[in-house]
N, C-alpha and C positions, 0 to 999 in steps of 0.2 A: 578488555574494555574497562574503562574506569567510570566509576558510578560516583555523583558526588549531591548529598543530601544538605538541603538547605531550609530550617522551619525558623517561622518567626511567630509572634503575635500580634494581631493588630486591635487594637482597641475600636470596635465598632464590629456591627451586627454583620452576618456573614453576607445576604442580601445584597447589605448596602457594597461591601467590597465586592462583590461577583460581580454588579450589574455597571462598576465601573472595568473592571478587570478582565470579563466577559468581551469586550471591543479591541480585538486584537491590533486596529489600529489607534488606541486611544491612550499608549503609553506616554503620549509627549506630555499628556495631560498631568502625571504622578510620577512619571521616571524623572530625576533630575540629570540624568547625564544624556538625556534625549532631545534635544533641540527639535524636531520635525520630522513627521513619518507620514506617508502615502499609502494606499492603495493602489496596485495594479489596476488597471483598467477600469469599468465601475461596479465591482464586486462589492460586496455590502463586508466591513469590520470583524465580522462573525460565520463569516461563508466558509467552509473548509475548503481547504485547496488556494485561498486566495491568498496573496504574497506582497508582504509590505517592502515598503525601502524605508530607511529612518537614516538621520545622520545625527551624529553626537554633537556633544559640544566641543569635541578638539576637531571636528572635522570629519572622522570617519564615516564611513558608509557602510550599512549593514543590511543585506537583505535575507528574511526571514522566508516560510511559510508554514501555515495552519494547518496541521493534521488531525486535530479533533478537537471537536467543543461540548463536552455534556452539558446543559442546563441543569441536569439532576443530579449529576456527580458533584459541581462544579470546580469542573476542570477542562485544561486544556493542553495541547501538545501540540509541540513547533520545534521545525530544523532550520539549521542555516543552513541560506544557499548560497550566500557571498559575505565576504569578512574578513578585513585587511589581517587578519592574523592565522596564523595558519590551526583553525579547528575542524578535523576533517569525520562525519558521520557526528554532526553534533545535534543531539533530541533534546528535546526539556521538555517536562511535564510540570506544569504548573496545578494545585489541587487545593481546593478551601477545605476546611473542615474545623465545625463547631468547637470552641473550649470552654 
């Protein structure tokens, strides 16, 4: 299995980025290769289990879903379940943490 580790810094309180980054469907809002994303059914943004569709800006279409959300860790964990390129058992853990 390949593991691939990605940290940045962001300039602003940790908070403030959780409680946008927290709305797993909220990415069109700050992703800029994300043109529009849905909610399955009417699952609330933050619900585990629930499963977005997003399309980019060249077009594609990607469908995700939520495997965990801590409010206290903050963090979250999501797999693809559809994705015009071939990524097959793909996880991501996304996790804030104070500098």
């Amino acid at each position: 299995m390949i593991k691939v580790t990605k940290s940045t810094v962001v300039d602003a309180p940790l908070r403030k980025v959780w409680n946008v980054l927290r709305d797993f469907n909220g990415h069109e809002r700050w992703h800029p290769a994300v043109r529009e994303s849905r909610i399955d059914g009417r699952a609330a943004g933050d619900k585990v289990g629930c499963v977005r569709r997003f399309r980019l800006g060249d077009g594609s279409e990607l469908t995700e879903q939520l495997l965990a959300l801590s409010d206290l860790e903050h963090s979250f964990t999501y797999c693809l379940l559809e994705t015009p390129i071939p990524l097959l058992n793909y996880i991501a853990h996304v996790e804030l943490l104070p500098v």
